[in-house]
N, C-alpha and C positions, 0 to 999 in steps of 0.2 A: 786407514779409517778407524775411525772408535769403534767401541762396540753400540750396536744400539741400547739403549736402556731405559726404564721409565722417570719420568722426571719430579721432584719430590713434589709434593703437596701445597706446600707453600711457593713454589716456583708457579704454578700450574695457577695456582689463582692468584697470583701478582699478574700472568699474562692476560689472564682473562681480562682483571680488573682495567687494562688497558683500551676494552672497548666499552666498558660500561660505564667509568669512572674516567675520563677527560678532564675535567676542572670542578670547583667546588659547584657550580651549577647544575653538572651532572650526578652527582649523590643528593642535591635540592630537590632534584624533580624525581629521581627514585621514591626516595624518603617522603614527599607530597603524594606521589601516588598511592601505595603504600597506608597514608594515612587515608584518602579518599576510600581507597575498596576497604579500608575495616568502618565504613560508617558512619565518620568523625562529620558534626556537628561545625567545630573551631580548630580551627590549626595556627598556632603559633610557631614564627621562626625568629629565631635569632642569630645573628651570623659576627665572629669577631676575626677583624681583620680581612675583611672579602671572603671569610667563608674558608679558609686559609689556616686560618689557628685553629677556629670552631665552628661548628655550624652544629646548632642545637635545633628540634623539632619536637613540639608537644602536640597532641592531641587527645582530645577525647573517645576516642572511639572502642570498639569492643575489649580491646585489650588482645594480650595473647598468654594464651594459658604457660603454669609453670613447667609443666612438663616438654611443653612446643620452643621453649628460649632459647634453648642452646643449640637445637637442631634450625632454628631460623638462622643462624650465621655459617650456614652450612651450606656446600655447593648443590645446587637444583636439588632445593627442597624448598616446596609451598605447598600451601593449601586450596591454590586457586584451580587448579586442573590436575587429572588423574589420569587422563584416558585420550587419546589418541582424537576423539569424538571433543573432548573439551577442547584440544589448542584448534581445531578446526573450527571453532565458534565461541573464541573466545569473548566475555562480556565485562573480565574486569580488568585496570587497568595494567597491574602488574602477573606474570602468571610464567617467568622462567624460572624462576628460583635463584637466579645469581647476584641482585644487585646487592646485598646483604653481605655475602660472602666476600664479594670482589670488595666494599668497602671496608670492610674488615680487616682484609687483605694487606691493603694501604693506608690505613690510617688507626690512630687507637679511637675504638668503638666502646661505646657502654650502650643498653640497651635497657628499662625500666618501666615495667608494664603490670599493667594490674587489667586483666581478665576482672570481663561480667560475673557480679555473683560470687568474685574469690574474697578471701579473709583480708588479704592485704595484697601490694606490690612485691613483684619479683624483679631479680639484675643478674644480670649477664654483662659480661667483657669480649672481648675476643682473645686474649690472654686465660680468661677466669670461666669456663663456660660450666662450670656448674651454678645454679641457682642461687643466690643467695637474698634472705628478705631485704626487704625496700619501705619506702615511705612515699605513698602517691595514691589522690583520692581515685585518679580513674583513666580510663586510656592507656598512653605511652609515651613516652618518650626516651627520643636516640641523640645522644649526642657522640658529633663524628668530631674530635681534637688531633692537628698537625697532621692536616692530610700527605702524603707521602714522605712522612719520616724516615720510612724503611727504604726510599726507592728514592736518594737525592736527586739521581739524574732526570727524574719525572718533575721533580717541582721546580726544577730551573726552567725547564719549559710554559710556568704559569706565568702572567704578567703581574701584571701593579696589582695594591688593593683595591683600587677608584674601578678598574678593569673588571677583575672578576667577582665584587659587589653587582656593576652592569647588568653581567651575566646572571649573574644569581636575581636578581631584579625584574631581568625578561623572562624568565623561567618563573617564577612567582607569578608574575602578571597572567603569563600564559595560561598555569594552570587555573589562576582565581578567576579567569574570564570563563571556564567549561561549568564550574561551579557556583553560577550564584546564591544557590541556597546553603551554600556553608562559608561563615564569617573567616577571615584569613586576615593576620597580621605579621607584618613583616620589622626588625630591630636591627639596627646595625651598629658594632662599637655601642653597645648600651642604649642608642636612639629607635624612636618607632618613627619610621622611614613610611608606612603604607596602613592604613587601617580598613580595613572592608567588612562592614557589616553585612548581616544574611540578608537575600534582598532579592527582588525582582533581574531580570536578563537588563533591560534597558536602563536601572540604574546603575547595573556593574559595568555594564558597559560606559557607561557617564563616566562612569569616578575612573576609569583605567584609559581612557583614550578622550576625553575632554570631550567640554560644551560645547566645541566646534565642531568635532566628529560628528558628534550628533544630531546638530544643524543643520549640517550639509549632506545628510544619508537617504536611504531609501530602506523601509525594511522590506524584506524577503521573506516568502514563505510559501513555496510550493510542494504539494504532493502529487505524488506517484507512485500508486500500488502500494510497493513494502519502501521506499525512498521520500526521504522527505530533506526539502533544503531550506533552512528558515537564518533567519540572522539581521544582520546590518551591513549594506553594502554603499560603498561612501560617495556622492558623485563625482565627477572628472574635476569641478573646482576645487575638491580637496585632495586633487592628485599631488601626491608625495616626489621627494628624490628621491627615496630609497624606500625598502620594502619592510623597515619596519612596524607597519603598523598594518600589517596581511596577517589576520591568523585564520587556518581555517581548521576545523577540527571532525574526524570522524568518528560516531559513537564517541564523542566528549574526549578523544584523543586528538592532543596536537599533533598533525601530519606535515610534511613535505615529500608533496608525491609529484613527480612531476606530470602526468595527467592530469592533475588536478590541478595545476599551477597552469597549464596549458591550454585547460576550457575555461580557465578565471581572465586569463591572457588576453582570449579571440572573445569572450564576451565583452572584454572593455574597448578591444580592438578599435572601434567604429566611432571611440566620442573621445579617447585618451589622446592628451596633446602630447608631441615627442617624445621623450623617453621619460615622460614621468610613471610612476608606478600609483596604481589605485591602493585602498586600504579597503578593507572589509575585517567583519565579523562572521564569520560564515558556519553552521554546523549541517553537519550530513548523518544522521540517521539513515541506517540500513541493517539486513539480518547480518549480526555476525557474521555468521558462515559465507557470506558473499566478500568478506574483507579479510586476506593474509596480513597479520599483525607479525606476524614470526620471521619478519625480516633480516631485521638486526636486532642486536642486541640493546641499543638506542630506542628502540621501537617508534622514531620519528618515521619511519619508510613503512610503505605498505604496497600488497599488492590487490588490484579488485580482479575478481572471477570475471567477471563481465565487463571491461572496462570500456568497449563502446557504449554500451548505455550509460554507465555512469558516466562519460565525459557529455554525452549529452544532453543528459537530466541536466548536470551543473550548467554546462552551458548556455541551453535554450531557458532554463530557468531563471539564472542570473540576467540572461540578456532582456527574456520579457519585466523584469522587476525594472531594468534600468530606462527600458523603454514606455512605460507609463506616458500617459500623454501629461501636460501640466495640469496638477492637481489643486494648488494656493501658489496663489503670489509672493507668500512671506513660508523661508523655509524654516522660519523660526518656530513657524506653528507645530513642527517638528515631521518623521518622516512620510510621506505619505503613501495611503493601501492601494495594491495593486487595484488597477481596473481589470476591465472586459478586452479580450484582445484586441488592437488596436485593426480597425475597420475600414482603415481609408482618409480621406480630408471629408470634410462636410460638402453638403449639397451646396451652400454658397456662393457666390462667385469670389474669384481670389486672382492673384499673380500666378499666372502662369507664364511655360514656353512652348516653343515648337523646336524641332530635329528634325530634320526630313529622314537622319542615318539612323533613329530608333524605329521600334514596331509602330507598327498602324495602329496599337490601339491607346497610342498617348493622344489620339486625338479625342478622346472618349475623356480629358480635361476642357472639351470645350472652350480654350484659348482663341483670341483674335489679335492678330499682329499688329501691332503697330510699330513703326519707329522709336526705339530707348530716348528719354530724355536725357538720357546721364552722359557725363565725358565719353565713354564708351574704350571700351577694348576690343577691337575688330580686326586683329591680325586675320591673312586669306588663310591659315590653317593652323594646330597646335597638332606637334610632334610630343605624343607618349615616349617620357627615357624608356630604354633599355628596348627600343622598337616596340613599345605600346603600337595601341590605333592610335589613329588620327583621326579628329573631327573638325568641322568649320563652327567656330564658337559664333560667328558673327548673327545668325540666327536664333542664338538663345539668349539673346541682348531684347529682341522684341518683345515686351513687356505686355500684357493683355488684360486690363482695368476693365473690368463689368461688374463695378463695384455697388452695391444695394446702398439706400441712403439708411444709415443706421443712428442708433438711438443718439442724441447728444450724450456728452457727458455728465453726470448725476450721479450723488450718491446712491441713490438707489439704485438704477439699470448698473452700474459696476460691481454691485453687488450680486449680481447677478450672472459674472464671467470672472472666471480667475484672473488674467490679465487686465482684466476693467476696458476702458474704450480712451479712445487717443483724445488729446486736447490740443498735440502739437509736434512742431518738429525740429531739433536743432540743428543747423546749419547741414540742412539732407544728411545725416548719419546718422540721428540717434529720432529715437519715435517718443514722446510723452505720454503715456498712458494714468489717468486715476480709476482705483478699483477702490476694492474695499475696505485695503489696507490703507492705505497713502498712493504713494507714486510707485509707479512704473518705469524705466527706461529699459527702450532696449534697439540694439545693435539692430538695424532693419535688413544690412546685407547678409551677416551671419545669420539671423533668424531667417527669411527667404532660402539662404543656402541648404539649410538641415530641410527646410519645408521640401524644395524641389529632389533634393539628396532621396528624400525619404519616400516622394512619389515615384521617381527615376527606380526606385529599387524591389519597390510595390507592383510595377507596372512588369519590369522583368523579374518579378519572382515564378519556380516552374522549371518545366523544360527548358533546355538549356538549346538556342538555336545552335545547330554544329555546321561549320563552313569545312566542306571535304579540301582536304590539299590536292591541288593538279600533280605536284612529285610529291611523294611521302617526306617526311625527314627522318635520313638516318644519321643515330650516333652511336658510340660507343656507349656501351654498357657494365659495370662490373657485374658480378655474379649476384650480389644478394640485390640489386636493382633489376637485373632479369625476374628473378625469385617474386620481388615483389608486383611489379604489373602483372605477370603470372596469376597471382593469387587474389589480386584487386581488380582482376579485370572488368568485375561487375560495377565494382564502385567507379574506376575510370570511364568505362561506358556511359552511365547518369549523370557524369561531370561534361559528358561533350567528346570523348577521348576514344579514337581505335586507336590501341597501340599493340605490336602483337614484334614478336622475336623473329628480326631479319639475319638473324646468323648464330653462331653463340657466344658472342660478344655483343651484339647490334642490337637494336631495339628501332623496328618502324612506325613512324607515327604518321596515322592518314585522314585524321581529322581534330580537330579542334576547337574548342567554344567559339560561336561565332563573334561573339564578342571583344576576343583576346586575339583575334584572326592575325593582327602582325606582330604580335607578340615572340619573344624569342623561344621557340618551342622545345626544343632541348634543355635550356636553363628552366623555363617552367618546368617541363616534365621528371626532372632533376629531383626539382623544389620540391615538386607535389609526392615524388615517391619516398623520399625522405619522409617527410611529416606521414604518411600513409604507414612506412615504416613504423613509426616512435606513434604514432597517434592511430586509432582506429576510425577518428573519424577527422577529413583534414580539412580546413575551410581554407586554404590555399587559392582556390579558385575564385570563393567569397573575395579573400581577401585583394586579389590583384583584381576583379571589375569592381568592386567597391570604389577602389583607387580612381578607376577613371570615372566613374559616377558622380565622383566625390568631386572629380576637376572639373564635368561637365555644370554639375549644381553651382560651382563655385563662380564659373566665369558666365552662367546662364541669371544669376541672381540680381536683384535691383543693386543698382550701383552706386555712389556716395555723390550726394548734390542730387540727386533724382529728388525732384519736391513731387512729396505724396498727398493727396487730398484727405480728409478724414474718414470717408468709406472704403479710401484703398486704404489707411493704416489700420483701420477695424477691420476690414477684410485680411491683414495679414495675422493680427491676433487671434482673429479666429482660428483660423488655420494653426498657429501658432498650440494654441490647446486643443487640436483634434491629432498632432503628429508626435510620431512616437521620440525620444528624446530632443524634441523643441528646448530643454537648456542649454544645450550645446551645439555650437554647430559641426562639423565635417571634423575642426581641428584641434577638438576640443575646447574650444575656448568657451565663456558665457554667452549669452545670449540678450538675456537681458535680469534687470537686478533689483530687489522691491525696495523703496524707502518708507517706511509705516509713517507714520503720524507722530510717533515719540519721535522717529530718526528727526523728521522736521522740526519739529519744536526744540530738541537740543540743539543744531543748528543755529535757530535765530533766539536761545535761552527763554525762550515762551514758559512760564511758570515758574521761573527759578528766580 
């Protein structure tokens, strides 16, 4: 064996620079931040060749004094924390001292700064690290030229320059969406690629994520105590394939935590159609001291002290923003303010159903049966996959019209309800409504479905009924699944759940939500200790009676060819803006979709 021995200076920070420096978009966003905590008003970037050959950044801000230049390309040194009390509550965005160093490291650095109140600008190299004067009215500026010169084996691993421009482009975007009050522009190959004035939250958000985003959103903005979650969260219509356009930020830092990815997740859960992914704008204020930033070196990872609450806050927050009852017919009028918690359906009368297999007190809908008009789907039973329940859907076909004679249609009385009142119906699937706007359509079985969804879920919310098992079920168990019903015994208890250690491998379960009663109990229980594991608070259970609520609502709802009179289609609108996510139904899909009065008149060129 060698001998051990210390490894030189410049080795030690080429390794480093390996976790802070990844591609030209990770010295982007150092070097952005960096400009952010000194103050900077404007930041300008300019990048040649994807950031690759150069990547230049000017800003206005404090400056850094002459005597500070040569010690800032030095390993862990800054000025943002001092004390053991600082990284525990930290407030600004950069605060290890390395990113400087490690760029320095790998690529030729110059560095040109003129400090508040000095005579002129100072320079520094990473070669040259004495002082020398400059020419610069104010701020700084870094430019980083042939990133991994020194290190060829690092830059063969970069891709194209179309590629790591991208990168460098997302990392821009990211940061100029935490900061609307400071102006950001971006150049590439000599071209200005991005311009952003200083400006309000919902215009930066406009100009970085488009007039669509913004159509189709909801803003956010809940507090709690020292938490606060405000933003833009997009609806299920402008659900994405992929997850670019997610950013959520803590203390004005872009994160990927997975907690928080996880309550952003189970809030959209209920209206997102298959595997599309939602978009939001999301920011989380909270005390420093409750968020570990000293992850990684990346500082995209974080840890929260409290992290049941936080996934709750996000969750139950996000979920009531998205659950709003309808607020306007036209989303173009832009996002709209949360209401009052959603209270139930109206006194009314409306479509309802009957179960004879739910609680007694769905009957507290005041439903009267009647025979469904529609084709009908009457199989004698439906089998839940994976040994769900079973219920007899044939009874949630009977449809129960006690419908009030309501206003005609008029502009005025439309004015008067966001969805306006029916005029008509086409061929039994689609409802005509005029409101204020123009026209109305909408989906009458998916609208019904969310309506019923939403009562069905209202009516069992609470105590959870628990069906005792006649023989327990036992399965095997690994050790940290022991460990964990052990430790969640409380939380599994309020879910419905005795489970208690039949050996020391074994795990006996002797009861179960009544609800889930032939459900597969072992793969549940599986499921549920997993996520209890990785999550402090796990909606597992939400999520599998949701499911069957969701099939009950679906097969319980008015069916296509069903001819509706006008006081049952104003009776479903009503309802329709008294329930909480009425845009969508169970599958995510719309509901229904406004034509204004321009849309018509472009149509038949009325004025043109």
């Amino acid at each position: 064996m060698p001998a051990i021995h210390k490894l030189p200076e410049v080795l030690i920070n080429q390794i480093a620079a390996g976790e802070v420096v990844e591609r030209p978009a990770s010295v982007l966003k150092e070097l952005m931040e960096n400009s952010l905590d000194a103050g900077s008003r404007a930041i300008e970037v300019a990048l040649a060749q994807g950031g690759v050959k150069q990547l230049r950044i000017t800003d206005d801000g404090c400056g850094i004094d002459k005597d500070d230049l040569a010690l800032a390309l030095e390993r862990h040194a800054t000025s943002k924390i001092a004390s053991l009390e600082d990284l525990e509550a930290v407030g600004t965005m950069g605060f290890r001292g390395e990113a400087l160093a490690a760029i320095a490291s790998v690529a030729r650095t110059k560095i040109i700064s003129r400090a508040t109140g000095a005579a002129h600008a100072w320079r520094v190299t990473e070669r040259e690290r004495e002082p020398a004067p400059a020419a610069l009215n104010s701020g700084t500026v870094i430019e980083v030229e042939d990133l991994y010169y020194n290190t060829p084996a690092r830059r063969k691993f970069l891709k194209s320059e179309s590629t790591e421009f991208g990168h460098c482009d997302d990392v821009f975007r990211r940061v100029a969406l935490a900061r609307p009050d400071v102006g950001f522009q971006l150049a590439h190959n000599g071209r200005v690629s991005l311009r952003l004035a200083a400006g309000d939250a919902e215009r930066r958000v406009r100009e970085i994520l488009g007039d669509d985003f913004m159509a189709n959103c909801r803003r956010v903005e809940v507090d709690s105590g020292p938490l606060r979650l405000y933003g833009f969260a997009a609806l299920p219509a402008y659900a994405r394939a992929n997850r670019d356009a997610q950013f959520f930020y803590v203390n004005g830092r872009f994160v990927r935590d997975k907690l928080i990815q996880h309550a952003l997740r189970e809030a959209y859960a209920d209206i997102l159609h298959g595997a599309r992914h939602p978009a939001f704008v999301l920011f989380l204020d909270m005390d420093p001291a409750g968020v570990d930033v000293n992850v990684h070196p990346a500082k995209t990872e974080v840890r929260f002290r409290e992290g049941r609450a936080i996934h709750q806050f996000v969750f139950h927050g996000l979920s009531r923003s998205l659950a709003v009852p309808v607020q306007s017919a036209s989303l173009a009028q832009g996002p709209a303010a949360p209401l009052a918690p959603y209270s139930g359906p109206t006194e009314q009368a409306r479509l309802g159903v009957e179960e004879p297999g739910l609680p007694q007190n769905l009957s507290a809908w005041q439903t009267r049966a009647e025979p469904a008009r529609s084709e009908g789907f009457r199989p004698a039973s439906f089998e839940r996959p994976n040994g769900g329940a079973s219920f007899n859907p044939a009874t949630l076909e009977r449809l129960a019209p006690q419908m009030p004679n309501l206003p005609a249609a008029d502009a005025g009385s439309a004015s008067s309800a966001p969805l306006g009142y029916a005029v008509g119906q086409i061929h039994g699937v689609y409802v005509l409504a005029q409101n204020a706007h123009g026209l109305v359509l909408v989906d009458m079985h998916a609208a019904h479905e969310r309506i019923l969804y939403e009562q069905l879920k209202h009516v069992l919310d609470g105590a959870p009924g628990v069906q005792r098992l006649l023989i327990p079920a036992i399965f095997n168990a690994s050790k940290i699944e022991l460990a964990t019903a052990e430790e969640q015994a409380d939380t599994l208890n309020r879910m419905g759940f005795d489970v208690a250690a039949a050996g020391p491998n074994e795990l006996a379960v002797r009861s179960v939500p009544a609800l889930l009663g032939r459900a597969n109990v072992s793969e549940l229980l599986r499921a549920l200790l997993a996520e209890l594991r990785d999550f402090p608070a796990s909606e597992v259970i939400a999520a599998r009676r949701n499911e069957l609520l969701a099939t009950m609502a679906c097969h319980g709802a008015v069916r296509a060819n069903r001819q509706l009179t006008l006081p049952e289609m104003n009776a479903l609108l009503r309802d329709m803006e008294a329930t909480e996510r009425a845009d969508q139904c169970n599958h995510g899909r719309p509901t229904w979709t406004q034509l204004s009065m321009n849309d018509l008149d472009k149509l038949f060129m009325r004025g043109q």
